[in-house]
N, C-alpha and C positions, 0 to 999 in steps of 0.2 A: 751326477751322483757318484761318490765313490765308492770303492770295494768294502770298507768299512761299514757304510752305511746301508748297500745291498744285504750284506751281509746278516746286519741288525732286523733289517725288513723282511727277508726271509726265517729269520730264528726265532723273532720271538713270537710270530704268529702258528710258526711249526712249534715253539717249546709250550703255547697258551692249548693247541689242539690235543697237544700229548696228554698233558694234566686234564684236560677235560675229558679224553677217553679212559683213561687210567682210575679215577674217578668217578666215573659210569661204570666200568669195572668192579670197581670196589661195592659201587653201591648195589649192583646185581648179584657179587657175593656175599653182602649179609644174611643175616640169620632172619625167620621171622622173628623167632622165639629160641630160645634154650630149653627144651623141655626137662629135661634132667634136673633144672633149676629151679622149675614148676610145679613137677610132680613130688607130691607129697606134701607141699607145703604150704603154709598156712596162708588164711585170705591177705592178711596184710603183708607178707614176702610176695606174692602172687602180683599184689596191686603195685607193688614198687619193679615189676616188671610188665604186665600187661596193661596198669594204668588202671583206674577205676574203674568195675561192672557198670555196664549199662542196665541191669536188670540185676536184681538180686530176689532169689525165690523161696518159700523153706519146703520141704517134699518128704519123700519118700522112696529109698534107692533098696528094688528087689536084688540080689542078686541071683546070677541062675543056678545056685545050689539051695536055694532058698531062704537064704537072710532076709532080716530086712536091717534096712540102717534108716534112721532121721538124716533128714541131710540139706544142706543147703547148697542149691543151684545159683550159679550166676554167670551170666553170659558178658565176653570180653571182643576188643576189637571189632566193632561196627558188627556183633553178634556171629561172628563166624567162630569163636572160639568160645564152649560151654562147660564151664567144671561142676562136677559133683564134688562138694566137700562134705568126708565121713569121719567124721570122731575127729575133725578139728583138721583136715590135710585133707589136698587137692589127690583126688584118690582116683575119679574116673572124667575122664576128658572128650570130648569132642571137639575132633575142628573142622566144619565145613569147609573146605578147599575152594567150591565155585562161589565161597561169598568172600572170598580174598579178593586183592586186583591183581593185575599183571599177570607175570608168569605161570600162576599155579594156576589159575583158571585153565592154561593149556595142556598141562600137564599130563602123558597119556599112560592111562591103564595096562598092562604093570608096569610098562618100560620107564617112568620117573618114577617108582617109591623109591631107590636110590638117593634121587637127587633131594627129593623131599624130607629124607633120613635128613642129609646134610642140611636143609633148613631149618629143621630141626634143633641141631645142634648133637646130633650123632652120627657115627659111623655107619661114611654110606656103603661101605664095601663087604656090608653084613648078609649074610643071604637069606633070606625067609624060609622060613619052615615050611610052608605053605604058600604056595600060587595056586588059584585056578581062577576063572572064568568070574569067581563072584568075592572072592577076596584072597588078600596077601595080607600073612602073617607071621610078624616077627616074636617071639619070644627068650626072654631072660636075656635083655640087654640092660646093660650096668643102669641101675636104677631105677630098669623101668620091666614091668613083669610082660606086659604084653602090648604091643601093637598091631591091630587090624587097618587094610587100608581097604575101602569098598568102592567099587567103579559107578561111574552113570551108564546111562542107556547107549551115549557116545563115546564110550571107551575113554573117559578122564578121569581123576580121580576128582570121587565126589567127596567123602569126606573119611575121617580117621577114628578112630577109638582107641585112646589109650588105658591101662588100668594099672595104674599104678603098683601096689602088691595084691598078691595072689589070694589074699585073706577075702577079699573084696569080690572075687568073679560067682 
């Protein structure tokens, strides 16, 4: 065998491992979602990112200063992700975190809201208004009025609540 063809035999199984890590890479920094994208907005922008409701519900959303709104519920991605839509916009959100796969299922109470921000599709170097022991919370980031994130009983994050404007809480 020549130098050339060593050469060859060594490179392009080193250049095929590269791209293959690189590309693992890539895909464990996507996004789940963009929520900035999300909130607010109406079921059919919502579905040309989330994909069609699995469930679609019509209800009734108290808020805790005492509104009420009509509203329709539907649940997205294999049910881990739930919007309230009020007065026509994705207004109040939940996303179950331990019905995702992969990563977030590990995800540990509060040392990943961070990272979570960034799969999100926001700035993970925001600090929270609020940590304790039973939730972190972020308030009056671009777009979005408020974010709570709540733990389980094993110190992960169990799921989110977002609420889109303030009119709503």
């Amino acid at each position: 065998m020549n130098h050339k063809a060593f050469k060859s035999v060594v490179f392009i199984p080193g250049l095929l491992l590269l791209i293959c890590w690189f590309g693992q890479s890539l895909a464990q920094e996507r996004l789940l979602f963009d929520l900035k994208a999300v909130a607010d907005r109406s079921a059919p922008e919502v579905e040309k990112i989330l994909g069609k409701p699995s469930k679609v519900v019509d209800d009734v959303f108290r808020g805790t200063r005492g509104s009420t709104y009509q509203a329709i519920r539907a649940t997205y991605m294999n049910n881990a992700v739930e919007i309230t839509y009020l007065e026509g916009g994705a207004r109040y959100l939940t996303i179950w975190v331990q019905k995702l796969s992969g990563k977030y299922q590990e995800y540990s109470y509060p040392k990943d809201g961070s990272s979570l921000l960034r799969d999100l599709g926001l700035d993970p170097n925001t600090t929270a208004d609020i940590s304790t022991q039973a939730t972190s919370r972020w308030r009056d980031l671009p777009g979005i009025y408020q974010i709570n994130v709540f733990p389980t009983a094993e110190n992960r994050i169990g799921h989110v609540r977002v609420l889109a404007n303030r009119i709503y809480e």
